[in-house]
N, C-alpha and C positions, 0 to 999 in steps of 0.2 A: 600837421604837427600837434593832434591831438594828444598823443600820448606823450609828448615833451610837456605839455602844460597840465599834465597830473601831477609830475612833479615839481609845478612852483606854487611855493606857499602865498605867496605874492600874487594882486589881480591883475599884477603886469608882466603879460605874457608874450610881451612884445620881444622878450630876448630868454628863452625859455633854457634853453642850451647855457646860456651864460652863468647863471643861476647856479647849474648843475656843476660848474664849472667850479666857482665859488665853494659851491656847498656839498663837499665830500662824501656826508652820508644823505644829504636830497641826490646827487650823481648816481648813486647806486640803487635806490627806486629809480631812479630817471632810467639808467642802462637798461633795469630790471625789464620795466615795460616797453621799450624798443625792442628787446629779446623775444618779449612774451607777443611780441603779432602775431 
């Protein structure tokens, strides 16, 4: 889940997905880079 913790701004990476969840324009770099592997 590397590329889930590019997009947290946070050193807690423990729930990285969640975050994104939260944070509607961090979710859209988040999606970005799950697309881009």
């Amino acid at each position: 889940m590397l590329e889930l913790q590019g997009c947290v701004s946070t050193s807690h990476t423990l729930a990285p997905v969640h975050t994104c969840t939260f944070m509607p324009r961090a979710s859209v770099n988040c999606y970005s880079r799950m697309l881009d592997l």
